[in-house]
TIBAVEX-786331 format. One record per residue (C-alpha): residue number from 1; residue in one letter; z, y, x. Coordinates in steps of 0.05 Angstrom, whole numbers. Layout:
! residues N
seq:NUM	type:A	z:Z	y:Y	x:X
...
This chain:
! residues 252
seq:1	type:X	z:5763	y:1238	x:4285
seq:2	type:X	z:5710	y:1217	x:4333
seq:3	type:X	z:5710	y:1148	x:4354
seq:4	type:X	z:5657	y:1142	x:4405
seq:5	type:X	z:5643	y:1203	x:4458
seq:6	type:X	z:5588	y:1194	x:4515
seq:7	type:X	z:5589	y:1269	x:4556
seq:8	type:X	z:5524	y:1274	x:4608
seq:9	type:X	z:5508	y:1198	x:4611
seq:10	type:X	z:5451	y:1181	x:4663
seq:11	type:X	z:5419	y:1119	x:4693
seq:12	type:X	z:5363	y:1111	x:4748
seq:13	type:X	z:5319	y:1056	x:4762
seq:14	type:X	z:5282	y:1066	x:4831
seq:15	type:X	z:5283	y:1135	x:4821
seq:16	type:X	z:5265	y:1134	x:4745
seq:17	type:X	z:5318	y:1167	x:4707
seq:18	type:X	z:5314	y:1129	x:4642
seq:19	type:X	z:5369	y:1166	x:4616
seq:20	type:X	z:5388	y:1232	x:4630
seq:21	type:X	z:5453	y:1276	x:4611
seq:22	type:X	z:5457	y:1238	x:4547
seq:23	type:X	z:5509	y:1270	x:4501
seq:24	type:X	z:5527	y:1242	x:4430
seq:25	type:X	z:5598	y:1242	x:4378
seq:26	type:X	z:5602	y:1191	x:4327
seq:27	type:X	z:5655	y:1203	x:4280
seq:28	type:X	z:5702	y:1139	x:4246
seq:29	type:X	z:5666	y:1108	x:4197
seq:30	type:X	z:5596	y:1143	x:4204
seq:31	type:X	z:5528	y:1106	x:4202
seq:32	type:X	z:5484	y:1139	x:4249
seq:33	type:X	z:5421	y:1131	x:4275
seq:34	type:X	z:5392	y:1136	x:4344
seq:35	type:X	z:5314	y:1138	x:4343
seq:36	type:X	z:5260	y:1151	x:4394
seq:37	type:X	z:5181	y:1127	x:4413
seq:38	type:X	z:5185	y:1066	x:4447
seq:39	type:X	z:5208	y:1070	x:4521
seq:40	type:X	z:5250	y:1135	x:4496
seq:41	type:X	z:5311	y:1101	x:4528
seq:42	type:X	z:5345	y:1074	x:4465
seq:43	type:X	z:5365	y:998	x:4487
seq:44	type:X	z:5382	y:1022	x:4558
seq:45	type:X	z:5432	y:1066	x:4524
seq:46	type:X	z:5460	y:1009	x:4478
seq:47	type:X	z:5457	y:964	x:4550
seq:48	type:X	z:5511	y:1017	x:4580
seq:49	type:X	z:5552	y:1019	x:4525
seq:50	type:X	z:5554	y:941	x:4530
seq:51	type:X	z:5567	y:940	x:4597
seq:52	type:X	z:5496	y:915	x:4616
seq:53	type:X	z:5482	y:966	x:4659
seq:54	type:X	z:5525	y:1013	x:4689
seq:55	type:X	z:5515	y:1088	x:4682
seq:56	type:X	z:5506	y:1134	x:4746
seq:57	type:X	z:5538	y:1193	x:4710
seq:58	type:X	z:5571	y:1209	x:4657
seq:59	type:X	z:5630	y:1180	x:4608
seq:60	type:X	z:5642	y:1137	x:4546
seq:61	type:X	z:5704	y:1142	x:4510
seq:62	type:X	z:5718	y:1087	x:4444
seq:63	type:X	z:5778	y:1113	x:4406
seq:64	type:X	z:5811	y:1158	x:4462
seq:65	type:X	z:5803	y:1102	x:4518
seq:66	type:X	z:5749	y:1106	x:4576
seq:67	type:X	z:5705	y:1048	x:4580
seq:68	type:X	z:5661	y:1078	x:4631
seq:69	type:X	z:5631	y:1018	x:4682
seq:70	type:X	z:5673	y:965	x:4650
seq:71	type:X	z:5644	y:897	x:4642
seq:72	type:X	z:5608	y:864	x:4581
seq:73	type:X	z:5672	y:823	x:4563
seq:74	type:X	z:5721	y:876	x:4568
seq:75	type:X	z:5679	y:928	x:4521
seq:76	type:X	z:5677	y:872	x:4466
seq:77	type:X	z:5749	y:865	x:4469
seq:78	type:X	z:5760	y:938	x:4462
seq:79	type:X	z:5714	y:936	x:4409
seq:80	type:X	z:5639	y:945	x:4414
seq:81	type:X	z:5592	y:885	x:4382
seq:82	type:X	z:5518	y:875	x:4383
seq:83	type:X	z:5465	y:848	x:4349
seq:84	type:X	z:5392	y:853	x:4386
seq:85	type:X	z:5318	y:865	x:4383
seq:86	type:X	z:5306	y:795	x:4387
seq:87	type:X	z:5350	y:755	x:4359
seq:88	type:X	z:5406	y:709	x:4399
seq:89	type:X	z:5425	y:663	x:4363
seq:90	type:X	z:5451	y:595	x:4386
seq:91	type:X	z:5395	y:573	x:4346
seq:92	type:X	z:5426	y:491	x:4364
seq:93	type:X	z:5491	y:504	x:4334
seq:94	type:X	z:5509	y:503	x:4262
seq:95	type:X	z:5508	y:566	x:4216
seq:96	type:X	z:5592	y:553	x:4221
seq:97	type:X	z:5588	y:554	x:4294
seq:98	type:X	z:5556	y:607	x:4308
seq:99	type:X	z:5613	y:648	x:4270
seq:100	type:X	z:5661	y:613	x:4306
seq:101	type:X	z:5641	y:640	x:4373
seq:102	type:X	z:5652	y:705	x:4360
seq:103	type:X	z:5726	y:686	x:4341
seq:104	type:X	z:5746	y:658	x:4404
seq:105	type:X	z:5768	y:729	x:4423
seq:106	type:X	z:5824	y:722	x:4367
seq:107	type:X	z:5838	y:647	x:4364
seq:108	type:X	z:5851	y:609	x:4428
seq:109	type:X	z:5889	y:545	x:4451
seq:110	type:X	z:5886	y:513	x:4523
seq:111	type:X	z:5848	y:464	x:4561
seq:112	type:X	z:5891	y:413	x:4544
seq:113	type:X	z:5908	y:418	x:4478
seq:114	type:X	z:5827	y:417	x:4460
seq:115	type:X	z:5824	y:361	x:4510
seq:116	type:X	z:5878	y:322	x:4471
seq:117	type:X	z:5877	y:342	x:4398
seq:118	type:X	z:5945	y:362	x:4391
seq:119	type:X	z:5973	y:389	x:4330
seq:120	type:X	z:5953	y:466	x:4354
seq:121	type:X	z:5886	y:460	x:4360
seq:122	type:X	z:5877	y:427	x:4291
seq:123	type:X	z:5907	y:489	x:4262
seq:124	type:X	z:5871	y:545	x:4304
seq:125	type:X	z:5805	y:511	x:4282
seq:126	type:X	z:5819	y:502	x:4208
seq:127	type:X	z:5834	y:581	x:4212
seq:128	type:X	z:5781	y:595	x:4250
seq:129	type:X	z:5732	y:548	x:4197
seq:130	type:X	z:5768	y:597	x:4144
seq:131	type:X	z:5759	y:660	x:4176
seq:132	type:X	z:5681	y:646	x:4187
seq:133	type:X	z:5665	y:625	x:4120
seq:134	type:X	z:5700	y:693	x:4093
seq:135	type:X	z:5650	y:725	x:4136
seq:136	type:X	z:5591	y:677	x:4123
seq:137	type:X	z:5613	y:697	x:4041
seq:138	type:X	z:5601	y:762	x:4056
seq:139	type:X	z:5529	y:749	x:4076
seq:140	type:X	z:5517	y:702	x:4020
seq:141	type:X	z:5509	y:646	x:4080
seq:142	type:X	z:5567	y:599	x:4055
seq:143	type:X	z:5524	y:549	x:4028
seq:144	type:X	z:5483	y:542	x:4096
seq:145	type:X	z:5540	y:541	x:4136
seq:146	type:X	z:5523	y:476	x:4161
seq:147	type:X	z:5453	y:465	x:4179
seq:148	type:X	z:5425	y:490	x:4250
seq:149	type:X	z:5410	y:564	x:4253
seq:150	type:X	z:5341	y:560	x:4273
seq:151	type:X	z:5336	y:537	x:4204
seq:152	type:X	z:5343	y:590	x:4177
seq:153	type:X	z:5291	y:643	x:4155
seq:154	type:X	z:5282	y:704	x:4189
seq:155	type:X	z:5324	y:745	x:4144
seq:156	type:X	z:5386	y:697	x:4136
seq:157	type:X	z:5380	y:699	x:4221
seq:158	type:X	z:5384	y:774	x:4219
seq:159	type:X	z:5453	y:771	x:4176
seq:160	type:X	z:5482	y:712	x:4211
seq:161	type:X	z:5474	y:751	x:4275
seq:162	type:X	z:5517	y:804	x:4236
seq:163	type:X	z:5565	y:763	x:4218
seq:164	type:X	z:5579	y:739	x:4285
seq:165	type:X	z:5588	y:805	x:4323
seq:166	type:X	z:5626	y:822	x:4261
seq:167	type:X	z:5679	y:759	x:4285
seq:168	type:X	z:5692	y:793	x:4341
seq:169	type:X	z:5728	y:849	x:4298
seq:170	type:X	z:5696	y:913	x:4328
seq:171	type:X	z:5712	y:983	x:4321
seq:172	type:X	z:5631	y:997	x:4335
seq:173	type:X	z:5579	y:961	x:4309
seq:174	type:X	z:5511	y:960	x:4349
seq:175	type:X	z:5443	y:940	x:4312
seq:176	type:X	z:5388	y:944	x:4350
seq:177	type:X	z:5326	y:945	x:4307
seq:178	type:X	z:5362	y:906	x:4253
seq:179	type:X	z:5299	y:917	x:4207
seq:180	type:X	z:5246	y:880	x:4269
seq:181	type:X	z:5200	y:827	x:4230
seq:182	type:X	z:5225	y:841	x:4164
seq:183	type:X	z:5191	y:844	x:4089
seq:184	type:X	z:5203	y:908	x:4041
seq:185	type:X	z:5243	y:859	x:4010
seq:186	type:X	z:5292	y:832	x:4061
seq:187	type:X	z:5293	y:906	x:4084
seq:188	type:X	z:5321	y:935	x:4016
seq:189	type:X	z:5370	y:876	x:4028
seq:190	type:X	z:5395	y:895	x:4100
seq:191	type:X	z:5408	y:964	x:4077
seq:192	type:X	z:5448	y:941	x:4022
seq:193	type:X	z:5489	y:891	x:4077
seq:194	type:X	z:5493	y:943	x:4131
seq:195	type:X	z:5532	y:997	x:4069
seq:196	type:X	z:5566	y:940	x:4049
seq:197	type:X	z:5592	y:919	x:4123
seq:198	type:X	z:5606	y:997	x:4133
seq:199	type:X	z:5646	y:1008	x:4064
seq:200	type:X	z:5688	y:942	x:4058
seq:201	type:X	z:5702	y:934	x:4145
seq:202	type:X	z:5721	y:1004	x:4152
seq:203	type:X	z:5660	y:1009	x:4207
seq:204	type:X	z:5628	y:1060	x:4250
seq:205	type:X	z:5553	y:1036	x:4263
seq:206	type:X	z:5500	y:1063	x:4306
seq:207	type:X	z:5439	y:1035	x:4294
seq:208	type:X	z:5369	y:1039	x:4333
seq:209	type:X	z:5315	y:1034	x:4289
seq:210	type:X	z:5235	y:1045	x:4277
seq:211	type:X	z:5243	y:1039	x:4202
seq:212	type:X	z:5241	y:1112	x:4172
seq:213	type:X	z:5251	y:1090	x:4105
seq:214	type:X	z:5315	y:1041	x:4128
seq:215	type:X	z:5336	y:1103	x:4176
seq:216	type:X	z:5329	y:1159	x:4122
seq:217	type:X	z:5363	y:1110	x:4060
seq:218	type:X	z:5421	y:1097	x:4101
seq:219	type:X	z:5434	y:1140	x:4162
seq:220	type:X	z:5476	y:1202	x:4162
seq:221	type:X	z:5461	y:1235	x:4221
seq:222	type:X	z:5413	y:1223	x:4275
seq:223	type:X	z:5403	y:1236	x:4348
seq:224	type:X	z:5323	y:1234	x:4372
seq:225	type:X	z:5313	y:1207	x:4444
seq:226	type:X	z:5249	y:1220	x:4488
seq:227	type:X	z:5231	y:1210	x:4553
seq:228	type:X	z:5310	y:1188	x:4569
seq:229	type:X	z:5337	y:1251	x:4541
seq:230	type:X	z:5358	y:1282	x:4470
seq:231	type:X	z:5309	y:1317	x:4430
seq:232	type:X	z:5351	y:1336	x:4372
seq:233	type:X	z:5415	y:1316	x:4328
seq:234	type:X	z:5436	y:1333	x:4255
seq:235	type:X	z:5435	y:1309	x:4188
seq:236	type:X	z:5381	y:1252	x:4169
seq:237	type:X	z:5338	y:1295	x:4131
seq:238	type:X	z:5332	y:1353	x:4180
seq:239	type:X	z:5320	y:1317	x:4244
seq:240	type:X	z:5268	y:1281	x:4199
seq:241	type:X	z:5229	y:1345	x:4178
seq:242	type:X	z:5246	y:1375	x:4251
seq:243	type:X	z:5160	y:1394	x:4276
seq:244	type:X	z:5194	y:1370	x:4351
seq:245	type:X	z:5203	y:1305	x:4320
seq:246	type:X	z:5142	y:1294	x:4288
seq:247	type:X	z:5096	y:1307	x:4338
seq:248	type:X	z:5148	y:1250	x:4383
seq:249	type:X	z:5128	y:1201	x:4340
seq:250	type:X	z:5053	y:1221	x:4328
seq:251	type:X	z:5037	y:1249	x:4402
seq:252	type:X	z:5011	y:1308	x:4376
């Protein structure tokens, strides 16, 4: 069963159409790939389903419902999380903290009561402290959990911003160039996490990424972007070997 349809999505910018009748199915619990050159279109896609920008044509539907032109806030409670290019963290918060935020969507208690330290919010933080070490487990992050974030290396920062949008509890994870900045060796270690997060949070990812060997090791099917519109879509390993593709990348 599909879980996100976009029919005919388009965007302009002064005339510019950046994306153009985009089309793409992503079934429940698929890991797919969306690739391009650079400038192909592939953030400002991720930007409307976020709510960033707002399309000029065209639909997205999560799990049945239309999210078309909604705002930021409303598609994360519906269920779409981020990560991005460049990392957001709040690198002055705590490791902790920075799971926490994603909570507040789940966990809440008023003004007052956070004002006053009443018994309630006592409890919603001690679950909320719970809930984000669970997740910071899963990342092998427990035992950072509180020093500052920008003390962390590169690679730690990459799965912490996981973790977060994963607080949130989304039906769709977004990870924009998840692999940016990294080492063979922190790579081979994202793959692993992004399988594991896939298998174990019953997740539907789509992932932008300039990594072949992360895309091919990972991703079922791909859809290839260029110049705002789709290329080609299929299995992995036949978009891969697709000549149209090759000479996208190499300008041929």
């Amino acid at each position: 069963m599909a879980l996100l349809e976009i029919k005919n999505l388009g965007i302009s910018f002064g005339g510019l159409r950046a994306v153009d009748n985009f089309s793409i199915t992503i079934e429940k619990g698929q890991l797919y790939g969306l690739i391009g050159p650079n400038g192909a279109g592939k953030t400002t896609i991720f930007n409307l389903l976020t709510g960033v920008y707002k399309p000029n044509t065209g639909t997205i539907l999560l799990d049945g419902e239309n999210i078309t032109g909604k705002k930021t806030v409303e598609i994360n409670r519906t269920g779409i999380a981020r990560t991005f290019q460049n990392i957001r963290l709040f690198k002055e918060l705590t490791v902790l903290d920075n799971v926490k935020t994603g909570l507040h969507n789940h966990y809440s208690y008023g003004t007052v009561t956070g004002i006053l330290r009443l018994p309630k919010y006592f409890k919603v933080e001690k679950e909320m402290d719970e809930r984000a070490v669970e997740l910071l487990n899963v990342f092998g992050l427990e035992g950072e959990k509180d020093i500052l974030a920008s003390n962390l290396p590169y690679g730690k920062q990459r799965k912490l911003e996981i973790a977060r949008a994963l607080a949130t509890s989304p039906k769709l994870l977004l990870l924009d160039e998840p692999a940016a900045g990294m080492n063979p060796n922190e790579t081979s270690e994202l793959m692993d996490t992004i399988r594991f997060v896939r298998d174990n949070f019953d997740m539907t990812i789509l992932l932008i990424e300039h990594d072949m060997k992360l895309v091919s090791g990972i991703c079922e099917r791909l859809t290839v972007l260029n110049f705002g519109q789709v290329l080609t879509q299929g299995k992995t390993a036949d978009v891969l070997n697709d000549p149209e593709v090759i000479k996208a990348y190499l300008g041929e």
